[in-house]
Phi, psi and omega in degrees: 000303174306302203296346198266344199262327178320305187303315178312309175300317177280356163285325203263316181275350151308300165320291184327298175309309180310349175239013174283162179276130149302179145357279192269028202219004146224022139306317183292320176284319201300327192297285185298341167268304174329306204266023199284332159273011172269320245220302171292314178328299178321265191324319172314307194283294194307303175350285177278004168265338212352110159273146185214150188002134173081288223272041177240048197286343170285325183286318167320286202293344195293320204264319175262354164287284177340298197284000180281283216317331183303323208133328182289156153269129176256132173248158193206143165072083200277201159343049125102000177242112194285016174242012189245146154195205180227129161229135184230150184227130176097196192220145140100175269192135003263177185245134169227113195272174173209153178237141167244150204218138161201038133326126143257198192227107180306136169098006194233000161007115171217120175304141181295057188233107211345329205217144222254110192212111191297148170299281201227098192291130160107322228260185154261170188216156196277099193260340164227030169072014181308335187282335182276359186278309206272338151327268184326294183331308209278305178336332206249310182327299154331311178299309177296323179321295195290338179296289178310318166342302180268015178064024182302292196247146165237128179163205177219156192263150132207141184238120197258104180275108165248110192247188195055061164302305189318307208239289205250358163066088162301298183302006163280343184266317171326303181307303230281308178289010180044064170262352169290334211288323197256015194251099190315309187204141194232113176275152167197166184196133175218148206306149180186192195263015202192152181234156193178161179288111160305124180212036126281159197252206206217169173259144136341141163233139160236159182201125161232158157228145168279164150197151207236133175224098182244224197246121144305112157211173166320114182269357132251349160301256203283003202330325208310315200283351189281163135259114222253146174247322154340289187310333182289320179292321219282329204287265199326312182318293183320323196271335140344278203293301279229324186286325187325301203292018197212037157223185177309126113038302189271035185232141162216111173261136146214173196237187181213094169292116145271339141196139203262338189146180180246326199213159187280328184276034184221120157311139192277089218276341201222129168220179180189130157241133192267141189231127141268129159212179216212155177204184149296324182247168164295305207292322177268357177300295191280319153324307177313294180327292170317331181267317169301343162302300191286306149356299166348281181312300177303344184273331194278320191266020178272297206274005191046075181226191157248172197207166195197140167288173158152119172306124156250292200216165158200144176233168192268151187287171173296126167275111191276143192237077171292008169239000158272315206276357140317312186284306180269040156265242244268022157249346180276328178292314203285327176286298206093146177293152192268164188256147230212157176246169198278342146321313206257029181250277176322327168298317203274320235235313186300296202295336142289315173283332168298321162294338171083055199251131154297136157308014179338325199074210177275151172214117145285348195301132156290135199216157174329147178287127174306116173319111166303115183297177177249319180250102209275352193028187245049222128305139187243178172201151161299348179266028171273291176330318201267325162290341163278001177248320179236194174253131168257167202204105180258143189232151130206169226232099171325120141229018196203163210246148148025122184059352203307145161281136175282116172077038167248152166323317183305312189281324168315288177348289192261014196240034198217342193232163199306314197295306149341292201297348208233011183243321169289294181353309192267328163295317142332297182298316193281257210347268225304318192282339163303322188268356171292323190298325195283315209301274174328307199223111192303320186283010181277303179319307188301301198316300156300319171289007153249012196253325193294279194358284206299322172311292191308299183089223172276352198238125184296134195276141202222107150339122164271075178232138183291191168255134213121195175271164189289162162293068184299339205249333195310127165244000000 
């Protein structure tokens, strides 16, 4: 029995030792705490301005004024977007990106409070937590900073400012501009209900609009004389809902009537609908796409109308990287889960009953690195563009309790209060402590850009972006 538990022991005190904080990694901590109330002020701030797509010129500056003040260089107003920008620090190889988010989401106004009451009737509100991403991110950038400062770490930093996630995906124009190009490894992390190495991928996306084009006339003098551009929108829907049944499971079409017509007495000569669809892959993505476009046509020559297309944007599902995600697995082991006070417990569990939620409260637990699904459901983002370009490293941070509806008042709540705040805090720290691991150890670097290699494979990455400039004037 002793020859069999000796080995066992000195295995288990291999492990152990192998997960105390270095130095420097608890330089990192020590850093995120130094800028820590600074840092929530910033999130706080971006929170109650909730700035929405294009439109963050204030929440941008806030965050790249911060990486000036810092040390960083900044260039602003990037690939043709005057909210995008880069602050980089240091020199020489290897180069380590971070991605930042500052977006809100129109209509979701929320006081930071239990039970659901706008801030601002009407206004937006950061409903998926954008204001703590591009905080924290820049929290971890820093952190790394003070290191290459000091002559600890050697490389170069970049903090990637990305705005319009929500809506029009900034980061295809970034990618599209090879702001990427020079970038070893790229970290990212975004607020959610649970914290964990991300090693799931995301869906694909396209987003067009239709518009329709007819005749005017008197809708009971004369109906005769209209081309109804309604009727061309009521077709294409119908013919939308009628294709669900005859697609994949891992397919989600949905629309936006924007207009429909103005008045009941006018055949309607102009209607638009905004159209998204979505899959697992790019590649099951685009036959779908492609039919709903002919539908378009069909629809036009039922109601006798014209009819016009427009690409707005489309992004790639997240290319998963499990040897990055190996790497913040055993710095998210090495933080511990975070602990919560019987206020912001009581805070997590009223928002859930309110929501018609079981009351669990919060979960912080580190739990095992996750198996990759193959059909991840969910939600898509624009850092998918960004994983066909470099090899990435994804996190995500309880800022919100057990179930929260996503892109609700409930995450605007918490993301305004200690539970937000204490979820960037930490995300700061697991980044900053991954990139001291990339910084150190070059075979760490290799293992991930072979793991993109081998993943990415033969097939060249093609922007879904019309040609041009990002839509800055688009509404």
């Amino acid at each position: 029995m002793k020859k069999v538990l000796l080995p066992l022991l000195l295995l288990i005190a291999t492990a152990g030792s192998a997960q105390k904080m270095t130095t420097h990694k608890k330089a990192i901590v020590a850093s995120v705490e130094k800028h820590k109330s600074e840092l929530i002020r910033i999130s706080d701030s971006i929170w109650g301005l909730a700035e929405t797509a294009f439109e963050e010129d204030q929440s941008s500056k806030i965050l790249a004024d911060y990486a000036e003040k810092n040390g960083f260089t900044v260039e602003r107003g990037v690939a043709g977007m005057p909210t995008a920008f880069v602050a980089t620090y240091g020199s020489g190889s290897p180069v380590i990106g971070v991605l930042g988010e500052f977006d809100a989401l129109p209509g979701i106004s929320q006081k930071a409070q239990p039970t659901k009451e706008p801030l601002n009737e009407g206004a937006a509100g950061h409903g998926c937590g954008h204001n703590l991403f591009g905080a924290g991110s820049l929290g971890a950038a820093i952190a790394a900073k003070e290191l290459i400062e000091a002559g600890k770490l050697s490389g170069t930093i970049k903090f990637f400012g990305t705005p319009s996630e929500e809506k029009f995906f900034g980061k295809i124009w970034m990618v599209r501009e090879g702001l990427w190009d020079d970038v070893d490894v790229n970290l990212s992390w975004h607020p959610g209900a649970n914290t964990e190495a991300d090693v799931q991928s995301s869906l694909a996306l396209v987003d067009f609009k239709v518009e329709f084009f007819g005749q005017a006339a008197h809708a009971s003098a004369d109906p005769w004389n209209g081309r109804s551009a309604s009727d061309a929108l009521e077709l294409y829907t119908t013919g939308i809902n009628y294709y669900r049944e005859h697609i994949k499971p891992t397919v989600r079409i949905h629309y936006h009537i924007q207009d429909g017509g103005q008045v009941v007495n006018v055949v309607p000569d102009y209607s638009k609908l905004w159209v998204r669809v979505r899959d697992t892959k790019r590649s099951g993505m685009m036959p779908v796409y492609e039919q709903v476009r002919k539908m378009a046509e069909g629809a036009a020559i039922l109601a006798n109308v014209d009819y016009k297309i427009s690409l707005i944007s489309g992004i790639y599902e997240v290319l998963v990287n499990r040897a990055g995600g190996e790497i913040m697995q055993k710095n998210l082991e090495l933080l511990g889960p975070i602990s919560y006070t019987e206020e912001e417990s009581a805070f997590g569990k009223k928002i859930q009953e309110v929501t018609g939620k079981p009351q669990l409260g919060m979960d912080s637990e580190i739990k095992p690195l996750l198996e990759t699904k193959e059909n991840p459901g969910g939600g898509s983002t624009d850092v998918g563009d960004v994983s066909w370009n470099v090899a990435n490293i994804n996190l995500s941070v309880t800022t919100a309790p057990k179930d929260t509806p996503w892109h609700s008042w409930a995450v605007v709540a918490c993301g305004g209060m200690s539970i937000g705040h204490k979820g960037m805090v930490y995300a700061a720290k697991a980044m900053g402590m991954t990139m001291v691991d990339l910084f150190e150890n070059p075979k760490l670097v290799e293992a991930v850009k072979k793991e993109y290699k081998e993943r990415k494979g033969d097939e060249v990455y093609e922007a879904i972006v019309p040609d041009g400039p990002p839509p800055i004037d688009t509404k």
